[in-house]
C-alpha positions as CSV (number, residue, x, y, z in Angstrom):
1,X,60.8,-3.7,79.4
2,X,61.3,-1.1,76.7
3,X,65.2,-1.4,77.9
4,X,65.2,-5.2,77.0
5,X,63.3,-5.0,74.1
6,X,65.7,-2.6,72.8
7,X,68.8,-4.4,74.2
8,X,67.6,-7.2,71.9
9,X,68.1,-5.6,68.7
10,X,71.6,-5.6,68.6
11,X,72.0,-9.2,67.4
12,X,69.3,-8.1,64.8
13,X,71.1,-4.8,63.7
14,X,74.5,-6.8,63.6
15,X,73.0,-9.2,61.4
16,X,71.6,-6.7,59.1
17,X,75.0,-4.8,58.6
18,X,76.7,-8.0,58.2
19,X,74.7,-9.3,55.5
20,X,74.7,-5.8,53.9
21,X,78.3,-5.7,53.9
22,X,78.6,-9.5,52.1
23,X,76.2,-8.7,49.3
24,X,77.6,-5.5,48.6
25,X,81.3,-6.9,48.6
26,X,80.1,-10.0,46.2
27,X,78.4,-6.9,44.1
28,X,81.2,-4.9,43.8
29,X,83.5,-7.1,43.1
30,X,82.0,-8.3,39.8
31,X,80.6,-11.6,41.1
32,X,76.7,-10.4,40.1
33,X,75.2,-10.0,36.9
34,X,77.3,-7.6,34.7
35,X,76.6,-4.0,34.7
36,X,74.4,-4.2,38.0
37,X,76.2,-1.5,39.6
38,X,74.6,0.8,37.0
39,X,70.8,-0.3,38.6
40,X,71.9,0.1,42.2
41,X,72.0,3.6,44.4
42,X,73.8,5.3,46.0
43,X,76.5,3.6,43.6
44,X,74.5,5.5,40.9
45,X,75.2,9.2,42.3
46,X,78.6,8.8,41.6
47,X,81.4,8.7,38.8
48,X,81.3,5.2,36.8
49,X,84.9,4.3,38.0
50,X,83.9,5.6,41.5
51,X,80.8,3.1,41.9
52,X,82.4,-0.1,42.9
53,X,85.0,1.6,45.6
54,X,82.2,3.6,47.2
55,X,80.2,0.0,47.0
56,X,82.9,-1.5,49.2
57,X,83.5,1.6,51.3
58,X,80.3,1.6,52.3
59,X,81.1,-2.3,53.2
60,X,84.1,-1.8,55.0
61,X,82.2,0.7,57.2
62,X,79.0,-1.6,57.2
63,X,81.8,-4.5,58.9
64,X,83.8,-2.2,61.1
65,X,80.7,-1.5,62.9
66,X,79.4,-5.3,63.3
67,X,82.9,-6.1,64.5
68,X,82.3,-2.7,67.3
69,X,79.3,-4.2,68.1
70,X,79.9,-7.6,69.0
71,X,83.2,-7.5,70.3
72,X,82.7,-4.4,72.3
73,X,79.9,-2.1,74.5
74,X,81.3,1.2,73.4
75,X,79.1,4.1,72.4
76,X,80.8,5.2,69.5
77,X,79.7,1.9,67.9
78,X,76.3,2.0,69.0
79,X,76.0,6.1,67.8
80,X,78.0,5.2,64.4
81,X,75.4,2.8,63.5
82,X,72.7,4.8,64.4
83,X,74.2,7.7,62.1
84,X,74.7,5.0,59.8
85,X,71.0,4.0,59.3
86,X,70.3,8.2,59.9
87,X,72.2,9.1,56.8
88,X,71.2,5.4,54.7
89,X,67.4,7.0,55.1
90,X,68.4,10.4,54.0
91,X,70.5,9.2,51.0
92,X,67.6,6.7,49.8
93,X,65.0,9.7,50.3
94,X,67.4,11.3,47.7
95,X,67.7,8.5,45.5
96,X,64.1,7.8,45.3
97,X,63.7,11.4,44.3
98,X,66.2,11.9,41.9
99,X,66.7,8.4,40.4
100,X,63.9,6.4,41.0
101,X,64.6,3.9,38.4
102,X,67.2,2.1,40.5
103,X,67.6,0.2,43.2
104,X,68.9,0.8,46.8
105,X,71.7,-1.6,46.7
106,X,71.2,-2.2,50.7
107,X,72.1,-5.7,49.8
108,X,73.6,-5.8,46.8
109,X,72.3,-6.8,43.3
110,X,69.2,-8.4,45.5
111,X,68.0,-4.9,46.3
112,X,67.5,-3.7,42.6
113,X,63.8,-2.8,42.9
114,X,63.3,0.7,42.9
115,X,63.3,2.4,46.5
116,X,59.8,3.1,47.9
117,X,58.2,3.3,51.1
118,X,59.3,0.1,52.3
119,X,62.8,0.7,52.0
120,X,62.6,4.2,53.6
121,X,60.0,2.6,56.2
122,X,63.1,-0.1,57.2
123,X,65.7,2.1,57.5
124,X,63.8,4.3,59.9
125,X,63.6,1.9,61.6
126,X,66.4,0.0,61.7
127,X,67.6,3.8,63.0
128,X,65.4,4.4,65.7
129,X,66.4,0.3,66.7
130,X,69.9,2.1,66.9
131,X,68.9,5.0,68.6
132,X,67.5,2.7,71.3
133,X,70.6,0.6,71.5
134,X,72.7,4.0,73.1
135,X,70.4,4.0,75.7
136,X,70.8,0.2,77.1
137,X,73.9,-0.8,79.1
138,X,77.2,-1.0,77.5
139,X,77.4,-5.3,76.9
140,X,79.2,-6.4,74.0
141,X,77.1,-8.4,71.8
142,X,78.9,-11.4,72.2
143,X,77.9,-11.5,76.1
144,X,74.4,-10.5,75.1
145,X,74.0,-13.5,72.7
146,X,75.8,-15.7,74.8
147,X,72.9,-14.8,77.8
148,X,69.8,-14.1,76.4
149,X,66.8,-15.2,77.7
150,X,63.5,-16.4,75.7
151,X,61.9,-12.7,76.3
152,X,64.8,-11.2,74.7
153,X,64.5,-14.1,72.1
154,X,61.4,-13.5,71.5
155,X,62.1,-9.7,71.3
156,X,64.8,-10.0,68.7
157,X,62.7,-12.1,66.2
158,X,59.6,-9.7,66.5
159,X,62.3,-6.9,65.4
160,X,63.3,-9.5,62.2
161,X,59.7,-10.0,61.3
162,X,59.0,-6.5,61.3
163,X,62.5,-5.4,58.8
164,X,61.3,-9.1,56.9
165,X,57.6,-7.2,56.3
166,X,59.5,-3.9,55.2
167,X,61.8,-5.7,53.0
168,X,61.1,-6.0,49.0
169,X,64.6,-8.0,48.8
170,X,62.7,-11.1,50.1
171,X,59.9,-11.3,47.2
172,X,63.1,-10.4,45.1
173,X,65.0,-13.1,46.2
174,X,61.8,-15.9,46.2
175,X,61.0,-14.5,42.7
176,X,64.5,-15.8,41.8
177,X,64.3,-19.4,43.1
178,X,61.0,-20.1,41.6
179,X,62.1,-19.1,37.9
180,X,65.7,-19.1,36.7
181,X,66.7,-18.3,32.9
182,X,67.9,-21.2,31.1
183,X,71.5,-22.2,30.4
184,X,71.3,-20.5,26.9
185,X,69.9,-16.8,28.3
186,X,72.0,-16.4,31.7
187,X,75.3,-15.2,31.4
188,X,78.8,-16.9,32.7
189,X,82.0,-15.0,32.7
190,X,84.5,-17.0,29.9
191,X,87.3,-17.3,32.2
192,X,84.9,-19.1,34.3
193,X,84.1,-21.4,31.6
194,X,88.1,-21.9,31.0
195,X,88.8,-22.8,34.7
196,X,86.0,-25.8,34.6
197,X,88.3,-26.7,31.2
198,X,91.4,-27.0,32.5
199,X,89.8,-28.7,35.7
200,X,88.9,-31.6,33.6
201,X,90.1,-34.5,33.0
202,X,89.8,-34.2,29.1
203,X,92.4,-31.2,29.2
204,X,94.9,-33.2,31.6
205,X,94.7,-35.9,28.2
206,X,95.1,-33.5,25.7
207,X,97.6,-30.8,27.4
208,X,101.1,-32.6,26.2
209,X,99.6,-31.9,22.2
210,X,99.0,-28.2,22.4
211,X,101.4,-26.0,21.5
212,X,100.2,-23.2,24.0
213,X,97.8,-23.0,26.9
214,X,96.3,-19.8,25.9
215,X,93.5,-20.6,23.4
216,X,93.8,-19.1,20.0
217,X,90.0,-18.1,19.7
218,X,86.7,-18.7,21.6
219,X,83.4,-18.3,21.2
220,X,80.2,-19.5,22.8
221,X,77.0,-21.3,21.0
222,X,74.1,-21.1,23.5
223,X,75.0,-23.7,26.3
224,X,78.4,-24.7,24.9
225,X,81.6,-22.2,25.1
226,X,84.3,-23.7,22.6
227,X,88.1,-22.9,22.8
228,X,90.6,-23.3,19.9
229,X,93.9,-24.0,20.5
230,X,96.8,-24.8,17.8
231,X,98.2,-27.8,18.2
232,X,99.5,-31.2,16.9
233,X,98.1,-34.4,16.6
234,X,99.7,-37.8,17.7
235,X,100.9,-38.4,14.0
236,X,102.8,-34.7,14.5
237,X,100.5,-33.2,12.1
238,X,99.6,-29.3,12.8
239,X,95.6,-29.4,13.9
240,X,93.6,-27.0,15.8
241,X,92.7,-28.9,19.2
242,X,88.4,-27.8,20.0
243,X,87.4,-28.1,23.3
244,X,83.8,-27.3,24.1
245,X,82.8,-27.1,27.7
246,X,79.0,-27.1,29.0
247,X,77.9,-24.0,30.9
248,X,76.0,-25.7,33.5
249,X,75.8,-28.1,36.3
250,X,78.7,-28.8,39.1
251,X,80.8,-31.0,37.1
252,X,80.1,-29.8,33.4
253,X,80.6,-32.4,30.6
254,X,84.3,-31.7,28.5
255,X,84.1,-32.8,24.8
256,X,87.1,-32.5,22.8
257,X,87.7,-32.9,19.0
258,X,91.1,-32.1,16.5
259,X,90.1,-30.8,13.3
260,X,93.3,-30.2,9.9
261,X,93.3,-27.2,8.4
262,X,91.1,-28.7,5.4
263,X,88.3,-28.7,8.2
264,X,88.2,-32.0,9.0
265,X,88.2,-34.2,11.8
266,X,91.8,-36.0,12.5
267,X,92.6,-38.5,14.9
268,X,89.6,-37.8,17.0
269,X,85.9,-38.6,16.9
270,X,84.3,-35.3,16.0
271,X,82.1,-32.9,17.6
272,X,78.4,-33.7,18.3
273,X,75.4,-32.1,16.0
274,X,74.5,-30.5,18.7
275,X,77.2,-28.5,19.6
276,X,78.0,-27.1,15.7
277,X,80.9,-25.5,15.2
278,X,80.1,-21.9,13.7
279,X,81.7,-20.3,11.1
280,X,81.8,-16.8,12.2
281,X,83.7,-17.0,15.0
């Protein structure tokens, strides 16, 4: 019995590197809020141009193991993960003693709450879950997923609900869905805001009376982000073409206005009130 049950937690320890591997991957490459890689151990311990590299090392490791594990029964997989999850408690054990402002990182920007026993309790035993996996018979995971029976089922999701009970990232991650900063507070990469532009159909119109693609200034005004570009209006007259593009919703709203040198509006209907075009760009 002890065999199977143990046998069971490879789907379960698989599915835990795998997901620790995609969050810190989406973490380190810059896709999370900025400057999160400050807040998250072991990340922390290192040099600041070292943090995201060991971030994706330690994914790359995280997904060369998963990939052992399924596709294969060999015991180096099963005793790599098992030092994995070994040296993961050691290294949080040290974080929480020398930094214990931050974050473990296990899954990315979702594990920023400071490590505590919960954290230590889960990697414990997500090692001794290891441990227990060099002791059943060499199937790849594949073969065991594609076989299992409803006691090993059953098994494997008593395994989850135990890691699901030692894990802070779920409250984390619930806290999230239930309140989300508005439009105006949460911040959005410009570039981002400059690909939804020239995905619209208001740039397509407009692109034959600029005089570059590459805007001339930019600035943002709580939910708008406006781009200047030089330009010239259907008459041939020099203007400055203004695009202001919405920072929310899938298909963001594209307003466009060409304003003369003199400031005013020329050819086009101007901007709304409620996008005001500041002067101190």
């Amino acid at each position: 019995m002890l065999t199977m049950i143990a046998a069971a937690q490879l789907p379960v320890l698989s599915a835990l590197l795998a997901a620790g591997a995609l969050a810190k991957v989406w973490t380190a490459r810059g896709e999370a809020e900025p400057g999160v890689l400050s807040r998250l151990g072991p990340a922390v311990l290192v040099a600041d141009r070292w943090r995201a590299p060991a971030m994706l090392g330690c994914a790359v490791g995280e997904a060369a193991l998963v990939v052992g594990l399924v596709t294969t029964g060999h015991p180096v997989f099963r005793w790599g993960t098992a030092a994995f999850f070994a040296v993961s408690t050691y290294v949080l054990w040290e974080l929480r003693r020398r930094r214990p402002d931050v974050g473990c990182g296990c899954f990315g920007e979702v594990s920023a709450v400071p490590v505590g026993l919960r954290s230590l309790g889960r990697t414990m035993v997500l090692t001794a879950m290891a441990l227990g996996l060099v002791w059943t018979p060499r199937v790849p995971g594949w073969a065991l997923l594609s076989g299992m029976t409803w006691t090993q089922a059953f098994a494997a999701l008593g395994g989850l609900l135990v890691l699901a009970v030692l894990s802070p990232e779920i409250e984390e991650a619930a806290a999230r869905l239930r309140y989300r900063a508005p439009c105006e507070q949460r911040p959005l990469d410009p570039a981002h805001a400059l690909g939804r532009l020239r995905a619209s159909a208001t740039w397509r119109s407009h692109r034959k009376l600029l005089s570059s693609v590459e805007p001339v200034d930019s600035w943002r005004e709580l939910c708008w982000r406006f781009f200047v570009y030089e330009g010239l209006s259907h008459a041939g007259e020099p203007v400055e073409v203004v695009f202001a593009v919405y920072l929310s919703g899938r298909h963001p709203a594209v307003r466009v206005a060409m304003v003369g040198f003199d400031g005013q509006p020329v050819e086009e209907r101007p901007l709304s009130e409620s996008m005001p075009v500041s002067a101190g760009r």
